[in-house]
N, C-alpha and C positions, 0 to 999 in steps of 0.2 A: 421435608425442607427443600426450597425452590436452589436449582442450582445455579452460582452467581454468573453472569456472562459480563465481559469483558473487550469494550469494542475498541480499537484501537483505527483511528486517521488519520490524517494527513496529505498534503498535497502528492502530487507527481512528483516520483523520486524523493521523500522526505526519507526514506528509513526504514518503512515499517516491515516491510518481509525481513531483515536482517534483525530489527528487535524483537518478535515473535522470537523467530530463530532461538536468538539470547534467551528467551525468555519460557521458549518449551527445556530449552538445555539446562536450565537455572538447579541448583538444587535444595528443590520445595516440596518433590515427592509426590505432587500432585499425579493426577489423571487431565488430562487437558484434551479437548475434543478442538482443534482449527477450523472454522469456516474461511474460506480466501475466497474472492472476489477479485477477477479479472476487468479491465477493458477492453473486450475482445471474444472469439471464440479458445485463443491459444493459453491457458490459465499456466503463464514463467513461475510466477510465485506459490501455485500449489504445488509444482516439481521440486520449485527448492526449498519447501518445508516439508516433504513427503518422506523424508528422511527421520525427520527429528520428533516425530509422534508417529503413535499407528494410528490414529486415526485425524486425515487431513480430508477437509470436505470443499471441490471447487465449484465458484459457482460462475457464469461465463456470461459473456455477451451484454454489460454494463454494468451499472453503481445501482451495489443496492437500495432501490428509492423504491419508487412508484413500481415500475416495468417488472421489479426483483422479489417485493415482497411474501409475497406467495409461494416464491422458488425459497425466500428464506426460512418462511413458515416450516414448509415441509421438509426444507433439510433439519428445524431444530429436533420437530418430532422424530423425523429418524435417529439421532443423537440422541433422544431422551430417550426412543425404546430399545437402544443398545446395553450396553453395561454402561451405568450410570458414571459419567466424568465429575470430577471436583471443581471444573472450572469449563466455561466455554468461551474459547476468544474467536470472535470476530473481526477479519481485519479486512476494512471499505476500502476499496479500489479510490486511489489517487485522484479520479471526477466525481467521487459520492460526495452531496452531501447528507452529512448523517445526522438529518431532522427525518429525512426517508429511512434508516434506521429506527429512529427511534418511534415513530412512528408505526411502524411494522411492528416492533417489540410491546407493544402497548396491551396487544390481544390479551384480553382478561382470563380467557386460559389457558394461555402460554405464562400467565404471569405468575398461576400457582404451581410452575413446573419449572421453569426459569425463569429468571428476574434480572433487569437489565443492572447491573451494579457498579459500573465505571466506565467513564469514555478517555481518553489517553490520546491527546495529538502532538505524531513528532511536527516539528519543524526545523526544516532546513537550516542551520543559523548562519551558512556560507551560503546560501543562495537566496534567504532574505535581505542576507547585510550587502551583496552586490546588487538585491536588484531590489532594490525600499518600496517602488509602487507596490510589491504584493502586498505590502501591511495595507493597504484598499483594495486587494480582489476578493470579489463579493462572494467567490467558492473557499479561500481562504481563511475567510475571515468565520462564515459559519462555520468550516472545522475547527478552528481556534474557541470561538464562542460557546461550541455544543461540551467542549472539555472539559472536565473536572482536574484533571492534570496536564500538563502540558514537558518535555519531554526534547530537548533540544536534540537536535544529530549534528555529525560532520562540524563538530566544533576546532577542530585540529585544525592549528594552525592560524585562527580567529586570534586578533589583539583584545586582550580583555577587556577594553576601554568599549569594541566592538558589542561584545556577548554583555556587558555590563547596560549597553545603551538598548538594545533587544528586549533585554529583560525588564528593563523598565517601559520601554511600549508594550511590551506585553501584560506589565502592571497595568497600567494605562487602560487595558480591556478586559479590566476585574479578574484577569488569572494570577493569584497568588502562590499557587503550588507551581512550580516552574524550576525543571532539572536540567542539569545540563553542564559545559564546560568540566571544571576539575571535579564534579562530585558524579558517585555513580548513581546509576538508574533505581530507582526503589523499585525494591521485592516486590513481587507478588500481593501480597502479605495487603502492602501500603496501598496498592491500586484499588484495593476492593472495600466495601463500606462508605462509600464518600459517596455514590449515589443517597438524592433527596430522600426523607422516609416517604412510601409509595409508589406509584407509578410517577414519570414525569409527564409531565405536561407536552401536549402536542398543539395541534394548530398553527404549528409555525409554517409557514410556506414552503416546498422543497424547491431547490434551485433547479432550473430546466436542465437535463444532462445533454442537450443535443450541442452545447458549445464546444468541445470537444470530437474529432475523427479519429479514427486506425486505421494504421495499414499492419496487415498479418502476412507474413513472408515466408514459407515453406520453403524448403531443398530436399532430396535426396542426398543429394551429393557434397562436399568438402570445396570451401573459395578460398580463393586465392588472398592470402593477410595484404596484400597491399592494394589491389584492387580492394577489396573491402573498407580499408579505412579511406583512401578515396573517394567511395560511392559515400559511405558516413558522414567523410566531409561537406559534402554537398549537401543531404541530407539537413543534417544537424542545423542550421538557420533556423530552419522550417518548426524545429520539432520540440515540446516540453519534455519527452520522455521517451526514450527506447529499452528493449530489454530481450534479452531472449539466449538462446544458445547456439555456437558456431563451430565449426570445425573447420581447419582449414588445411590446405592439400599438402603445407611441409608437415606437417603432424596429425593425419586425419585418423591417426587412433585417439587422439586426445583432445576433447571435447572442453568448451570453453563458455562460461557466462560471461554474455557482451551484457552492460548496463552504461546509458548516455541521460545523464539529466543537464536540460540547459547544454551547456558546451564543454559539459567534463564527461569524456568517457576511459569504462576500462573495460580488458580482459584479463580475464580470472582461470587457473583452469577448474575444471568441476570432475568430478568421480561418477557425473552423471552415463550412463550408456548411450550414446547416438552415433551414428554416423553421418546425419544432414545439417539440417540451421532450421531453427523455429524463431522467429522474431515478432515482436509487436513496436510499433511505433505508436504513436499518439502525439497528435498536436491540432492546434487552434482553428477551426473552421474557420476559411479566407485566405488562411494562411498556409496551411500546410496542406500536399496534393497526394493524397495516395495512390493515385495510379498512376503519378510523374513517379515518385518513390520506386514503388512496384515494378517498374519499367527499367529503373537505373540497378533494381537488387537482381531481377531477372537475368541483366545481362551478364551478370559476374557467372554463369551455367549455362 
């Protein structure tokens, strides 16, 4: 019997390293094998799910499309000649679209070994409802479209009348299964079997990944928290999504996940071991300067 995989999307910053998270913790008993997909060489979100399963698999340097397929290939076959997992979730980097997924997943004998069985896109419902033109960005709209379920985040604090008018644009674009606000997240369980009977259909066009840049930000060393949220400052205009981990020099035993999407940031502290900063930025070609960035994170060392 093919083992079911489970691909979970979403834009920049929706959610989805934290729902995985939720969702290897859940308790289903499974075996669950992670594939993550970075934008960049620096993979944030396979450190911070490298905790929650023993076996997390990164894959680096874009969205698995075109450029990736092949590096997904052969990571599933690794996965299937290990000790056989119950489930494999897949989760696309925040620029994928996942018609390049699915598309990869198609392979007729990858199909009688794993079979693609549900797609799951979070969306932001605080970063939809302040910023409405994403319901027309054409990278969002294919993540939304390729779902079988769809999967709200960052509802807190949303007026209902808000999340009530969402959900019916999202009616709107034939997604009926739609979670979110006061109800929890469906099991396991509910995710799987709603893929079509057979393979799905391909031939849909993949969106070009090069709309999107990063900047990858190395330290050795511990910065200063106020310089830093400065330099952020400045930053953040420029930028869809930042992430990564910081230490800072009043507390450089205790290591911290920086996360910025749009113009809400925080830190977190983490149990992770470092003593420098690993950072990713990511933002809009035209718009956002990685070596202006680079230059201003530099100076903080």
């Amino acid at each position: 019997m093919s083992v079911p995989i489970l691909v979970v999307t979403g834009f920049l910053g929706a959610g989805k390293t934290t729902y995985i998270n939720d969702l290897l913790h859940g308790p289903h008993g499974l075996r669950i094998a992670a594939i993550v997909n970075d934008f960049g060489s620096i993979n944030i979100d396979e450190a911070l799910l490298e905790s929650a399963t023993d076996e997390v698999i990164g894959l680096r340097n874009g969205c698995i499309c075109c450029s990736l397929q092949g590096d997904l290939l052969r990571t599933l076959k690794q996965v299937l000649e290990g000790p056989r997992p119950d489930l494999i979730v897949i989760e696309a980097s925040g620029v994928a679209d996942p018609q390049g997924i699915i598309e990869g997943l198609l392979d007729p004998v990858l199909w009688q070994a794993a079979r693609l069985d549900g797609i799951i896109c979070l969306v932001d419902a605080a970063e939809v409802t302040q910023t409405p033109a994403r319901l027309n960005d054409a990278l969002w709209l294919s993540q939304v479209m390729a779902a079988d379920v769809v999967q709200l985040s960052k509802c807190t604090g949303l007026a209902a009348p808000a999340l009530s008018r969402l959900e019916l644009q999202l009616a709107t674009l034939g997604k009926r299964r739609v979670f979110g606000g006061d109800a929890p997240p469906p099991a396991i369980g509910d995710l799987l079997g709603l893929a079509p009977a057979g393979p799905r259909k391909g031939g849909q066009p993949v969106l070009s990944g090069d709309r999107f840049v990063s900047a990858e930000w190395r330290s050795d060393a511990p910065v200063n928290l106020a310089q830093f949220q400065q330099v952020i400052g400045t930053i953040a205009p420029t930028l869809f999504r930042a992430k990564g981990f910081v230490t800072f020099t009043n507390k450089p035993e205790n290591p911290c996940v920086f996360q910025l999407v749009g113009q809400r940031a925080t830190v977190a502290p983490h149990d992770r071991e470092t003593t420098g900063c690993a950072l990713v930025l990511i933002g809009e070609r035209g718009t956002f300067d990685p070596d202006a960035a680079l230059n201003l994170l530099n100076a903080l060392v």
